[in-house]
C-alpha positions as a printed Julia matrix, in Angstrom:
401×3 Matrix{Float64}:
 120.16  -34.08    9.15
 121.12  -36.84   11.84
 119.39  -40.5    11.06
 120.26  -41.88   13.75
 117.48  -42.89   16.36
 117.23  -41.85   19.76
 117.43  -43.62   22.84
 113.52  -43.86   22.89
 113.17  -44.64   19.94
 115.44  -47.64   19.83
 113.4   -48.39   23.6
 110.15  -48.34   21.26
 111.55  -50.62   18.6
 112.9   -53.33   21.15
 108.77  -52.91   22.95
 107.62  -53.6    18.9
 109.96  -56.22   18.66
 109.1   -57.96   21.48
 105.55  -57.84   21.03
 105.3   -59.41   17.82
 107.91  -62.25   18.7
 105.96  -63.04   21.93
 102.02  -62.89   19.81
 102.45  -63.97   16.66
 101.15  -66.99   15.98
 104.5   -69.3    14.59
 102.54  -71.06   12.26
 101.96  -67.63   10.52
 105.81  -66.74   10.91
 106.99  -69.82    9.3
 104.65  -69.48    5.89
 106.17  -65.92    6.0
 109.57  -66.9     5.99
 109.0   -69.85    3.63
 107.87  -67.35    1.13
 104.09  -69.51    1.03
 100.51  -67.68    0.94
  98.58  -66.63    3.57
  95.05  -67.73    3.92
  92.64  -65.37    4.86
  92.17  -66.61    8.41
  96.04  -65.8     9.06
  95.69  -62.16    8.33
  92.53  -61.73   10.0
  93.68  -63.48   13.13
  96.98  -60.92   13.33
  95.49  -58.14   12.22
  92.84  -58.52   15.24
  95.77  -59.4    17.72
  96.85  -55.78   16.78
  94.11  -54.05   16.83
  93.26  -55.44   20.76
  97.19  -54.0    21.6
  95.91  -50.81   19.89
  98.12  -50.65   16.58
  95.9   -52.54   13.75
  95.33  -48.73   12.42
  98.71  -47.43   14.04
  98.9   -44.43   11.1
  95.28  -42.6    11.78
  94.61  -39.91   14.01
  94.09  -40.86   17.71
  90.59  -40.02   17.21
  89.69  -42.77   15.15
  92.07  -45.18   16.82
  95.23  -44.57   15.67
  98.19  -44.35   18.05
  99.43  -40.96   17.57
 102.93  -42.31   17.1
 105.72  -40.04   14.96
 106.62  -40.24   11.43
 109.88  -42.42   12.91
 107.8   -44.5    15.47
 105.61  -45.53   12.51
 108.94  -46.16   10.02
 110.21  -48.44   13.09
 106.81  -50.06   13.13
 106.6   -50.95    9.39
 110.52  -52.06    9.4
 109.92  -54.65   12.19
 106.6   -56.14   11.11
 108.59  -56.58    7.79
 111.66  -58.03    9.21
 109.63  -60.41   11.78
 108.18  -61.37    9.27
 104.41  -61.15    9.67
 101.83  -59.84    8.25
 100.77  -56.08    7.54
  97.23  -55.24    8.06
  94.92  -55.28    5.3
  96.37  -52.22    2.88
  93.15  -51.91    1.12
  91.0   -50.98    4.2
  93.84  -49.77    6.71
  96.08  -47.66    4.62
  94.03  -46.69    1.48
  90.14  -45.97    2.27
  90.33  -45.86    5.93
  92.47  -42.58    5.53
  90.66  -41.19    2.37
  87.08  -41.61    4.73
  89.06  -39.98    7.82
  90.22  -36.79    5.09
  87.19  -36.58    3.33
  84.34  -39.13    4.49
  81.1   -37.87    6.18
  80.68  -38.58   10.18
  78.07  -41.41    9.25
  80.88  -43.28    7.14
  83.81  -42.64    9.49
  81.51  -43.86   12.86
  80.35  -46.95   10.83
  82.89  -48.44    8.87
  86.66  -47.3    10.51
  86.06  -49.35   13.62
  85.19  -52.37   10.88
  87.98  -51.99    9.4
  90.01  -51.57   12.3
  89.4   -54.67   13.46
  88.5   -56.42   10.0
  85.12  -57.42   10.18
  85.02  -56.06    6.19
  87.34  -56.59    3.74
  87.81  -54.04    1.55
  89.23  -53.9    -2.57
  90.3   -51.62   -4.55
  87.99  -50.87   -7.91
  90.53  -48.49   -9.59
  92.16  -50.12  -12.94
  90.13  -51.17  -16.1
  91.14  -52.34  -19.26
  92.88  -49.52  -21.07
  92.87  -47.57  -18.2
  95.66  -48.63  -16.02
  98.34  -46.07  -16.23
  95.97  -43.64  -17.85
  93.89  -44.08  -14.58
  91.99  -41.06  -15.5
  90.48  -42.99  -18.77
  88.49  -45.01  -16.59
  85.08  -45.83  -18.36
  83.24  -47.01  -15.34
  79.71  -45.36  -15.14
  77.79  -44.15  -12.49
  74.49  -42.51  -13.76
  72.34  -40.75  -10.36
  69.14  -42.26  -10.23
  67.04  -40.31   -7.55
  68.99  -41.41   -4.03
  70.71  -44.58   -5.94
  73.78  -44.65   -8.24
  73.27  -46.95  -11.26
  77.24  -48.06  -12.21
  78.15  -50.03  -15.09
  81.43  -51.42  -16.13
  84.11  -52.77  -15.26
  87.4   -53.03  -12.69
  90.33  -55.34  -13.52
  93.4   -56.67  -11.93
  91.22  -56.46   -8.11
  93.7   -57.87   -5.87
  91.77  -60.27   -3.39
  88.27  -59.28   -4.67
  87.6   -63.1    -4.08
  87.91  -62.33    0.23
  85.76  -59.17   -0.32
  82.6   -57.28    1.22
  83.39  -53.92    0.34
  85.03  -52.25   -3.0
  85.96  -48.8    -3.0
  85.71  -47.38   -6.5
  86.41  -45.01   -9.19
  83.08  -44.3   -11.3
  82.74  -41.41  -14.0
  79.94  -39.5   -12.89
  80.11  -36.33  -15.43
  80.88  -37.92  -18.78
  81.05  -34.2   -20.37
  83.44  -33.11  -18.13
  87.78  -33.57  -18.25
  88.86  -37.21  -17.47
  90.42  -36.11  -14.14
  86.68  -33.92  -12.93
  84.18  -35.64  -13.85
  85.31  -38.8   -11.78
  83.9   -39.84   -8.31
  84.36  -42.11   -5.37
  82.14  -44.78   -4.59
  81.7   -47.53   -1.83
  80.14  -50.58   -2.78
  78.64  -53.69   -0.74
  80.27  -56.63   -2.8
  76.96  -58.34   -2.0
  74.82  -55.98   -4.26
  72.85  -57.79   -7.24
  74.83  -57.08  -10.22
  78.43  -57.6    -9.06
  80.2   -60.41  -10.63
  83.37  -61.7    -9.72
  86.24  -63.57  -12.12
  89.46  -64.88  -11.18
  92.56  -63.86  -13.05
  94.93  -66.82  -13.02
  98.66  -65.18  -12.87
 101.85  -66.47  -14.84
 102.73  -68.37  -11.59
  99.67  -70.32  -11.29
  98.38  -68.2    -8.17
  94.52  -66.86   -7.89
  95.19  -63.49   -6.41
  93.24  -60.77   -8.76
  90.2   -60.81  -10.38
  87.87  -58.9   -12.68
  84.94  -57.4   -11.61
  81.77  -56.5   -13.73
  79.05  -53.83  -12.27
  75.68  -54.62  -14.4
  73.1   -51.89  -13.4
  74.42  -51.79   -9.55
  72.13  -49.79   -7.27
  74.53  -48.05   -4.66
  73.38  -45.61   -2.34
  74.07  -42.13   -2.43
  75.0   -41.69    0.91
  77.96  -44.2     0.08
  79.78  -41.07   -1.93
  82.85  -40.01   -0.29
  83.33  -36.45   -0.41
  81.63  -34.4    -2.83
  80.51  -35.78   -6.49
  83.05  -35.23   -9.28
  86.24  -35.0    -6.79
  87.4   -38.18   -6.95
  90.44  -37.81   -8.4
  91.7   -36.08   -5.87
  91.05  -38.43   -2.99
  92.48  -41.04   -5.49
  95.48  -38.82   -5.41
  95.32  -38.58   -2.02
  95.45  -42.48   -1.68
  97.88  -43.12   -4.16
 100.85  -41.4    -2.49
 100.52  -42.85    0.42
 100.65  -46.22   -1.28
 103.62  -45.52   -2.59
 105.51  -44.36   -0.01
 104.73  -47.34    1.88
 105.34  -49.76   -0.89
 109.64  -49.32   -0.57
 109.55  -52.31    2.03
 112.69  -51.98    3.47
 112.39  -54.34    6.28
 110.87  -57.05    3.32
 113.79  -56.45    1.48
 116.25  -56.86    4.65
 114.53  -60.18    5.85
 114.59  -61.56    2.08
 118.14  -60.95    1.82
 118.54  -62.88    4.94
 116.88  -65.7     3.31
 119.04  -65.43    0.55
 122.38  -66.17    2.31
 120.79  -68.64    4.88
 119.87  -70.61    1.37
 122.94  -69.89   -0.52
 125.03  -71.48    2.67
 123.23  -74.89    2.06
 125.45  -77.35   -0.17
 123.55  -78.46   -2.9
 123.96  -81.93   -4.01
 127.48  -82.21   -2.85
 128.44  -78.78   -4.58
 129.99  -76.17   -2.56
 127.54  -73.71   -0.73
 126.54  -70.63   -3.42
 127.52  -68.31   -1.27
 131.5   -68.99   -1.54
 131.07  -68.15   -5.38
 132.69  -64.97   -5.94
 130.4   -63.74   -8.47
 127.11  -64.03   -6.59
 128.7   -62.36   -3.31
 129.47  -59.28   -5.58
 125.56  -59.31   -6.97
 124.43  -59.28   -3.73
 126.77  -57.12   -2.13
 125.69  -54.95   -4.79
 121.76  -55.04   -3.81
 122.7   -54.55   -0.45
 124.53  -51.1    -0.87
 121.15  -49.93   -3.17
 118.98  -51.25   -0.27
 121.36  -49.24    2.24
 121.26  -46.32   -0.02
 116.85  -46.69   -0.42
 116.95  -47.03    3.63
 118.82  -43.51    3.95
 116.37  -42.14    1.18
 113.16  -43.22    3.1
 114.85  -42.29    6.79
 115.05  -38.51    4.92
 111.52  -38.9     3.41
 110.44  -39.97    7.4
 112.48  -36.63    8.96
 111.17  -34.63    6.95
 107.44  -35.21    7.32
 108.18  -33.93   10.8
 107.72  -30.53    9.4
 105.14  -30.49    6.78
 102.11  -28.54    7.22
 100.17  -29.66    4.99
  98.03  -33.05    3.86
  99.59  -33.86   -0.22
 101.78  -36.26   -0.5
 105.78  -35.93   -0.72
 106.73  -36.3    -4.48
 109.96  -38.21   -3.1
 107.19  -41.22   -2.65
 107.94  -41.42   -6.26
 111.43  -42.21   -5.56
 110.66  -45.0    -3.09
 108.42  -46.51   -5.11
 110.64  -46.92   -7.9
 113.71  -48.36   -6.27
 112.11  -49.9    -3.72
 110.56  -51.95   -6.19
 113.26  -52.69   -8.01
 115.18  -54.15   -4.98
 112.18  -56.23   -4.63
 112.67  -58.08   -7.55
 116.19  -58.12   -7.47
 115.6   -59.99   -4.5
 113.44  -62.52   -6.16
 116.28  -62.98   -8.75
 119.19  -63.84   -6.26
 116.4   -66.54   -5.3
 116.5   -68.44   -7.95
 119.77  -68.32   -9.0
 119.84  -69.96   -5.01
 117.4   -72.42   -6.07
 119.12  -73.38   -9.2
 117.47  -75.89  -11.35
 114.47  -76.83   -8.59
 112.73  -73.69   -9.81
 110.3   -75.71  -11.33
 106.68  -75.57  -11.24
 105.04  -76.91   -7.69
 102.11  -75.2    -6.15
 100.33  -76.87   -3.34
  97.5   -74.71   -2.76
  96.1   -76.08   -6.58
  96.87  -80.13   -5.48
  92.71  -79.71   -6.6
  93.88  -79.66  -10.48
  95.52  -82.61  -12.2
  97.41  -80.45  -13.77
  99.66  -79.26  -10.77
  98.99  -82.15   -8.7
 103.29  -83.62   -8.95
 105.59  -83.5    -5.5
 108.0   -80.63   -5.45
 110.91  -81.13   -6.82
 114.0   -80.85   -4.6
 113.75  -79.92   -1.08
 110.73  -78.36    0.58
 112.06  -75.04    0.81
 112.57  -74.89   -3.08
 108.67  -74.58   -3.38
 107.59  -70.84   -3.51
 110.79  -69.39   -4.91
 110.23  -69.64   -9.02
 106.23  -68.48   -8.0
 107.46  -65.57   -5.63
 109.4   -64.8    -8.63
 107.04  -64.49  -11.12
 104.46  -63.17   -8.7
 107.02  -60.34   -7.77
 106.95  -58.68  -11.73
 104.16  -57.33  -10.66
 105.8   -54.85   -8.37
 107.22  -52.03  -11.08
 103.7   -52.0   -12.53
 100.51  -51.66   -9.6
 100.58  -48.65   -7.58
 101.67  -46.42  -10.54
 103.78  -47.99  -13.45
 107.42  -46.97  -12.47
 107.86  -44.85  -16.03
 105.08  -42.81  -14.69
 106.56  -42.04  -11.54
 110.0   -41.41  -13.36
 107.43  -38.69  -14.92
 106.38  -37.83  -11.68
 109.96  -37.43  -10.58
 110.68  -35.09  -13.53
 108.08  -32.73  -13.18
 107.25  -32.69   -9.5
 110.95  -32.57   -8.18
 113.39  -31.79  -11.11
 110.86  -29.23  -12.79
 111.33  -31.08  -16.24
């Protein structure tokens, strides 16, 4: 199997390249870089710079917008958006409902809402987890009783990244509470702005206001908001999931982070010699490098080998990428603060609003974000499938455990 790209394909990476040097907007860049939050201006405004060049929804068919580039035009894509850095379009919209609406959506959902989100005009969640039913996604409690041409749901979703910035949740709702967890479970689009919805913000370990609960008290929801047929959910969920995970390796995140690390670790630190002549932390992150080169080949195989599938499941080996690929990530995160040494304390601008957090940074400017990327980035072994269950995954689907 030869890796190694071809002359048009390296043409198309230096034409990505150059595009998103030349239009993004520096301001954007730098926050990137800096490891600091976007607002939600920022990724509107670059997601809508793509979508007028024609590559906001770069992995749906042409038909709907999409660019009809090749499993290795679309790896080169992701890889240089990461490495830039800027922004990916919205995931919840872009990569996980637009393409469960485009399998399995009716022509009155696909006409209406994929040129929305295209171009972000709605912001879509995801309304998967609950409590107790994270892992055990199938568990889900969430009710959705038929009510002549409404849907009356009840419960409750958890953990909602970004809920907050929302106008549309896509959702998991049991709709035969007789039948087995995984068929009697369907999939439901819901206005955010029904009567009924309440949002709560989850405050994370690091301070940050990025998830939320959110409770469905008798919610009318249209029937003609069902994608697919009633009771199939699980395996447009399915469907959904694997592509999140075989996105979610982030090479070109991991490359630019690591680029970070020894542009910090070359600063001297009050007087000290720069961290990067210590002997023991080259080793560590020589070490991350060779498993990032290794997770690279793995995904460039993954990427060839789509080429010749036939059909529409997802590739087990997503399983694979997920797994390492978030591991890597918070290695990452950890040669960061052993770079920012003992100004990893607590200092989060975007909450100068409460007392509490309301002290100047401690150390220089660029010390900020590291101890809350940190924290922020535990997350990443858990959400899109707890990596024990895709070790199980691995087992079964690959090794035939």
């Amino acid at each position: 199997m030869d890796l190694r790209f071809t002359p048009e394909e390296l043409a198309f990476r230096d034409e990505v390249r150059t595009f998103f040097h030349e239009n993004l907007p520096e301001s954007i860049r730098t926050k990137l870089v800096e490891g600091k939050k976007l607002a939600k201006d920022d990724i509107v405004t670059w997601q809508r710079i793509l979508n007028k060049k024609g590559w906001a929804v770069a992995n749906w068919p042409v038909e709907w917008g999409g660019t009809g580039w090749t499993p290795v035009q679309q790896y080169i894509f992701q890889e240089e958006l990461q490495l830039t850095p800027a922004p990916q379009p919205l995931g919840f919209g872009v990569t996980m409902v637009g393409p469960v609406m485009i399998a399995f959506g009716s022509e009155t959902q696909k006409k209406h809402f994929l040129p929305r989100i295209a171009n972000l005009e709605d912001w879509w969640c995801q309304g998967f987890s609950e409590p107790g039913s994270g892992s055990d996604l199938a568990s889900l409690r969430t009710a959705a009783k038929r009510d002549g041409d409404h849907y009356i749901v009840n419960g409750q979703k958890t953990w909602t990244t970004l809920a907050q910035h929302a106008d549309w949740i896509f959702c998991l709702v049991r709709t035969d509470p007789q039948a087995k967890k995984q068929e009697g479970i369907s999939f439901l689009l819901i206005d955010m702005k029904t009567p009924g919805i309440t949002v709560r913000p989850i405050i994370t370990i690091e301070g940050g206001h990025e998830v939320n609960e959110v409770f469905f008290d008798d919610v009318n929801v249209p029937v003609e908001n069902l994608v697919g047929q009633e009771n199939k959910g699980w395996d447009y969920a399915k469907y959904l999931l694997g592509r999140e995970r075989t996105g979610i390796a982030r090479v070109g995140l991991s490359k630019e982070r690591i680029r970070r690390i020894k542009e910090l670790a070359a600063l001297e630190r009050d007087g000290e010699r720069p961290l990067i002549e210590d002997e023991r932390f080259r080793e560590k992150l020589a070490a991350v490098e060779v498993e990032l080169k290794a997770l690279e080949m793995t995904q460039l195989r993954v990427v060839a080998a789509e080429r010749h599938r036939t059909d529409n499941r997802p590739d087990p080996a997503s399983s694979i990428l997920k797994i390492k690929g978030s591991e890597i990530q918070q290695a990452t995160t950890e040669l960061l603060m052993e770079v920012v040494g003992p100004y990893a304390l607590p200092y989060q601008p975007e909450r100068e609003d409460d007392d509490r957090w309301n002290e100047p940074p401690i150390g220089p400017e660029w010390a900020g974000p590291i101890a809350p990327t940190y924290f922020n980035w535990r997350k990443t072994t858990i959400y899109g499938g707890t990596n024990e269950i895709q070790k199980n995954i691995v087992a079964k689907a690959i090794l035939g455990l």
